[in-house]
C-alpha positions in Angstrom: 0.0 0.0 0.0 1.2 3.3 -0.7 2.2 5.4 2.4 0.9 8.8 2.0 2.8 12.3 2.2 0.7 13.6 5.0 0.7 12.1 8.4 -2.3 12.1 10.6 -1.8 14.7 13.0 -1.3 17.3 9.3 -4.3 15.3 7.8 -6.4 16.2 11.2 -5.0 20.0 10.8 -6.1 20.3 7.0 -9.4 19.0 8.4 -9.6 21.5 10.8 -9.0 24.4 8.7 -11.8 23.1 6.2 -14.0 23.0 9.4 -12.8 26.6 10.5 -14.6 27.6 7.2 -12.2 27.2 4.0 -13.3 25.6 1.0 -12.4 22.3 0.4 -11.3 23.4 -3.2 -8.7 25.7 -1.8 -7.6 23.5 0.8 -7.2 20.9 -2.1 -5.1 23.4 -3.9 -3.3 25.2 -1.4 -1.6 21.2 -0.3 -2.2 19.4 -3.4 -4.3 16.9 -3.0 -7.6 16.0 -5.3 -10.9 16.3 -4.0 -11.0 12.3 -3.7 -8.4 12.4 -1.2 -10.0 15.2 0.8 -13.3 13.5 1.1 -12.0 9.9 2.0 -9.4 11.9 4.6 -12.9 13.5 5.7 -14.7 10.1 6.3 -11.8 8.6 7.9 -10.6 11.1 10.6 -13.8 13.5 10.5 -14.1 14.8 13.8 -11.5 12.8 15.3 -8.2 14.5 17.4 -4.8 13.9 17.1 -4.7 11.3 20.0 -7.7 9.6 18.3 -6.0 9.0 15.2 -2.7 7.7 16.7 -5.5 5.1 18.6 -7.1 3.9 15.6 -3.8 3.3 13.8 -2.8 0.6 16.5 -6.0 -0.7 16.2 -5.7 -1.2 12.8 -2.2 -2.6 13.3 -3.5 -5.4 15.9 -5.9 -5.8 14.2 -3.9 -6.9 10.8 -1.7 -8.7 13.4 -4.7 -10.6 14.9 -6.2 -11.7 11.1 -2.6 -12.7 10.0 -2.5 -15.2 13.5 -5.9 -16.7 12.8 -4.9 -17.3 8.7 -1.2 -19.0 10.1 -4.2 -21.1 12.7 -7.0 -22.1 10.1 -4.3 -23.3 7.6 -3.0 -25.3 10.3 -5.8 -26.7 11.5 -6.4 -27.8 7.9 -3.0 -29.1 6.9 -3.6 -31.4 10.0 -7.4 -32.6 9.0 -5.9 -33.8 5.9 -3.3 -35.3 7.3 -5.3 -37.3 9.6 -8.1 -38.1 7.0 -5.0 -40.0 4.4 -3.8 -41.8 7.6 -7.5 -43.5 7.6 
């Protein structure tokens, strides 16, 4: 995945300003970013301060942590169901 240029605590800042009453046009253009980006930066970390940002991003990062332990798990468990159904 491609890191971005902003980190969250300027994302949060930029989001803030919009909020403080510029346009989401000139914000776009004033730090170059398209009006995509802006919108999904919106829906993402809307509301949200810089200490809630840095929570959800270590959430996100167990979390990936956790899925990757139950895939390593499942195939286990399977490796050894078909091990155990040749030996029969």
């Amino acid at each position: 995945m491609k890191r971005s240029r902003f980190t969250e605590e300027q994302i949060i800042g930029i989001l803030k300003e919009h909020q403080a009453g510029l346009g989401a046009k000139e914000l776009c253009r004033k730090y170059g970013v398209s009006d995509a980006t802006f919108y999904k930066w919106r829906a993402k970390f809307g509301g949200m301060e810089v200490s809630d940002a840095k929570k959800l991003k270590a959430l996100e990062a167990e979390n990936t942590k956790l899925k990757k332990l139950l895939a390593e798990q499942m195939m286990d468990v399977s490796t050894l169901k078909e091990m155990l159904g040749k030996n029969f």
